[in-house]
C-alpha positions in Angstrom: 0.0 0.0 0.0 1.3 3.6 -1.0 2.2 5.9 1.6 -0.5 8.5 1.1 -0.7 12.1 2.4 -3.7 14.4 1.7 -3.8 18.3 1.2 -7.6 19.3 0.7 -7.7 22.6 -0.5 -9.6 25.1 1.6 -12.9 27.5 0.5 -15.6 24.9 1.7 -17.0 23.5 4.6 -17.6 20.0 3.0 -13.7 20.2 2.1 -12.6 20.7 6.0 -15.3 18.1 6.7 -13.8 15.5 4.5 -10.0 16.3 5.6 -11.4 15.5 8.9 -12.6 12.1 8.2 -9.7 11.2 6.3 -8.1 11.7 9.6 -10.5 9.7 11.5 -9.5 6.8 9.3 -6.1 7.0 10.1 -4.8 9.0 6.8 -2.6 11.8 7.1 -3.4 15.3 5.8 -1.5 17.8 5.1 -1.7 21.4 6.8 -0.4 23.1 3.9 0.6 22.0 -0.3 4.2 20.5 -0.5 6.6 18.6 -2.4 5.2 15.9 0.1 1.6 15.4 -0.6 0.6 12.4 -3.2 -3.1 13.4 -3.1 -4.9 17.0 -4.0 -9.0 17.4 -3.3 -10.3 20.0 -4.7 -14.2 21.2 -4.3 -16.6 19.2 -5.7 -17.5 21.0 -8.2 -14.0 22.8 -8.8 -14.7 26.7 -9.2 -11.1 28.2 -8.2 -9.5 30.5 -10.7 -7.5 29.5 -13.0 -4.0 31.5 -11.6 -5.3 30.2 -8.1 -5.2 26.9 -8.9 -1.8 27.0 -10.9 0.0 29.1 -7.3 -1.2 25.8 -5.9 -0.3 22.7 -8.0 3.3 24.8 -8.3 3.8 24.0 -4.4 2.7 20.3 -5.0 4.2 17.4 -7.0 3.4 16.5 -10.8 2.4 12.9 -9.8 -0.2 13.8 -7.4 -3.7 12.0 -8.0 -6.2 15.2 -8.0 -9.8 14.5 -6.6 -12.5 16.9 -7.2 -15.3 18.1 -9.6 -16.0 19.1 -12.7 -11.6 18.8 -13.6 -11.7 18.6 -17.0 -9.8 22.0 -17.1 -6.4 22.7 -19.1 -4.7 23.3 -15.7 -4.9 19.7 -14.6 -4.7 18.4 -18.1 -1.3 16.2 -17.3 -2.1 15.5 -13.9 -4.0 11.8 -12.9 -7.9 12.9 -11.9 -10.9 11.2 -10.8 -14.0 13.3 -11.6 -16.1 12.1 -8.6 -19.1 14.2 -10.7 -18.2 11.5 -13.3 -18.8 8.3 -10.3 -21.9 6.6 -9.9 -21.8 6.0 -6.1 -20.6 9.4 -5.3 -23.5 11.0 -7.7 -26.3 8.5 -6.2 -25.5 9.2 -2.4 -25.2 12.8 -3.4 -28.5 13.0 -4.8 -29.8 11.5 -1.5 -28.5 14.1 0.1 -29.5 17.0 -2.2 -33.3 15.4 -1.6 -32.8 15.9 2.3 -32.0 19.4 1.7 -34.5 20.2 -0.6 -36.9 19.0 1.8 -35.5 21.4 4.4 -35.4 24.1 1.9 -39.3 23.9 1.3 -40.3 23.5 4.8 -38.7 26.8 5.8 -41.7 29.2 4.0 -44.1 26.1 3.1 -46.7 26.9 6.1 -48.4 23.6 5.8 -47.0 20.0 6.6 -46.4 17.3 3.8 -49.4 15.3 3.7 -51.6 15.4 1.4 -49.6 18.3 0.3 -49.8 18.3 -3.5 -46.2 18.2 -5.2 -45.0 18.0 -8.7 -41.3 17.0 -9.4 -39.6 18.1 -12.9 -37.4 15.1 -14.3 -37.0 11.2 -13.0 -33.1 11.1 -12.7 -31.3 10.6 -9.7 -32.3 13.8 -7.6 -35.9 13.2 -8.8 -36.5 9.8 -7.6 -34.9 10.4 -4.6 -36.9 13.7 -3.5 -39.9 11.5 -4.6 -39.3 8.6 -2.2 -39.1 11.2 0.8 -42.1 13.4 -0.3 -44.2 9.8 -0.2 -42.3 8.7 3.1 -43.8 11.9 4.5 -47.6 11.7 2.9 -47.1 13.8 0.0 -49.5 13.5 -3.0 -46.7 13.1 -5.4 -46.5 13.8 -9.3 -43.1 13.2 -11.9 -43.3 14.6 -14.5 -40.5 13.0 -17.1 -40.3 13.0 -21.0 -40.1 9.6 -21.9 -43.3 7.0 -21.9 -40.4 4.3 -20.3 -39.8 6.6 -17.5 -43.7 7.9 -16.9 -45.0 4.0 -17.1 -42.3 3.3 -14.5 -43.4 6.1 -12.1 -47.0 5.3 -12.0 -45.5 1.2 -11.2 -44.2 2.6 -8.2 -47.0 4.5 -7.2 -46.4 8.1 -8.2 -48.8 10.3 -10.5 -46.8 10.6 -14.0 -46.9 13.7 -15.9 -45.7 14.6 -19.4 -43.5 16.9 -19.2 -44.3 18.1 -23.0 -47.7 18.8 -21.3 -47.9 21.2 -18.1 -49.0 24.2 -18.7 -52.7 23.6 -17.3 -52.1 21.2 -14.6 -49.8 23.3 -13.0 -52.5 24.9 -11.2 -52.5 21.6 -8.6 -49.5 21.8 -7.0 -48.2 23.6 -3.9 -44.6 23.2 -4.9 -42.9 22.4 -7.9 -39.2 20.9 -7.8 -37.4 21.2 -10.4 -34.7 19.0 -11.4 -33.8 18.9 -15.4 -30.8 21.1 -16.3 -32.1 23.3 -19.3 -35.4 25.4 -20.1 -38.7 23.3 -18.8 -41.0 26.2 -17.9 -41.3 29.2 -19.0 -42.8 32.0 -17.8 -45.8 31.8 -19.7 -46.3 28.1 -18.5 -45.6 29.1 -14.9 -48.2 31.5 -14.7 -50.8 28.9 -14.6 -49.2 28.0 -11.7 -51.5 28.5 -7.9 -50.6 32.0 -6.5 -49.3 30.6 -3.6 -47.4 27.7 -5.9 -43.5 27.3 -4.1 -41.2 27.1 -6.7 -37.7 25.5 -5.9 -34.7 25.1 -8.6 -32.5 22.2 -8.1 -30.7 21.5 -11.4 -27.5 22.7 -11.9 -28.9 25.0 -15.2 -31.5 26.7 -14.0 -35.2 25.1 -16.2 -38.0 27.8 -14.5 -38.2 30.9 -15.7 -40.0 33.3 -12.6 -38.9 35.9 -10.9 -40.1 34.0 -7.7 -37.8 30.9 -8.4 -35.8 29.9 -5.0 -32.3 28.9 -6.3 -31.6 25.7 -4.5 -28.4 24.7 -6.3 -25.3 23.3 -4.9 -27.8 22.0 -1.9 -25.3 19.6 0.1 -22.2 21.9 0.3 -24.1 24.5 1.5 -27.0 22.9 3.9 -25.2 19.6 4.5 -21.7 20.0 5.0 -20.4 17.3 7.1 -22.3 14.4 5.1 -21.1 16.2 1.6 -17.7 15.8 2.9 -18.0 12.5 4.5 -19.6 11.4 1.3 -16.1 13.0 -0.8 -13.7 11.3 2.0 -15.7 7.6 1.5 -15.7 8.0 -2.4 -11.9 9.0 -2.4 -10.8 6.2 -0.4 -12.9 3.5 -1.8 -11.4 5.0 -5.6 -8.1 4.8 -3.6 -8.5 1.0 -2.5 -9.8 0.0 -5.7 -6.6 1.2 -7.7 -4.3 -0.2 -5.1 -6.1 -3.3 -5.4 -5.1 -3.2 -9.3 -1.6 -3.2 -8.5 
């Protein structure tokens, strides 16, 4: 087993969260970049500066293994990377998390509890089957709406109300709140006019797809709302990428 020693690059909570369960586990971490470390994380996603990010990977090695998000970026273009935005297990646990928050995002100025609350979810991928499964767990009357026949059939299988996305603009009038989940233009302004006056209207995808003024931007939910199980979840993910290349030796 290589000798391993961290340096988690500061500007988040979920970083300093993750450092410290590396050290829980028995790995070292560094204080501060040097010639020493063998292992870089960087913020999941990666959002430093370009010049900021070259200072640092001049005070660390060229073999380092560089952890992060969204590090397709010509700074880090001959370093080893693992995209953890690009790993199944750290993407599904992540959108596990990003439903928690969500939850705790609308319960803030929702002034009614979830059952029988009436709730429409944008798009069936991993955030969206997630927030679903909670929002029934808690007695929600729970729609999906999703694009594809495959997806909708499935939805109504498991005991959700499927909408077609294609197809909003006049049912949009049920719903309390509307999550949004699909990463490019799904409402427009037009279409959310239909929606019920006192309709809350939460944004999760990472491009925003409703188009009001009275949108609440809920991106980049477990960094900012969950810190300490975002970075848990980057420590766990690192290791186990760690183990599995070391186990490839």
């Amino acid at each position: 087993m290589e000798q391993r020693l961290f340096f988690a690059q500061g500007q988040s909570k979920a970083l300093d969260y993750a450092a410290a369960e590396l050290r829980k586990r028995g790995i070292a971490v560094a204080d501060r970049p040097s010639k020493d470390v063998t292992h870089l994380l960087l913020p999941v996603p990666c959002a430093m500066a370009s010049g900021e990010l070259e200072q640092l990977l001049d005070k660390l090695p060229a073999d380092i293994t560089v952890f992060g998000g969204r590090l397709n970026r010509p700074e880090l273009s001959g370093y080893r990377c693992a995209d953890l935005l690009e790993n199944e297990m750290y993407l599904a646990r992540n959108a596990q998390i990003t439903a928690y928050c969500a939850m705790k995002i609308a319960a803030g100025p929702l002034p009614v509890t979830w059952e029988d609350c009436p709730v429409l979810i944008v798009g069936y991928g991993r955030i969206g089957q997630c927030l679903a499964k909670l929002l029934k767990a808690m007695g929600a009357e729970v729609a999906i709406a999703a694009r594809k026949e495959s997806h909708r059939a499935m939805i109504n299988a498991l005991g959700y109300d499927a909408e077609d996305t294609g197809k909003l603009d006049f049912i949009l009038k049920r719903y309390r709140v509307i999550f949004n989940t699909v990463p490019y233009p799904v409402l427009s302004k037009e279409q959310l006019v239909h929606c019920r006056p006192d309709c809350l209207k939460i944004e999760l995808a990472s491009q925003p797809g409703m188009d009001a003024d009275d949108v609440i931007d809920a991106r980049g939910l477990p960094g900012k709302y969950a810190p300490e199980s975002s970075g848990r979840l980057i420590a766990r993910t690192v290791l186990g990428l760690c183990a599995r290349k070391e186990a490839q030796i």
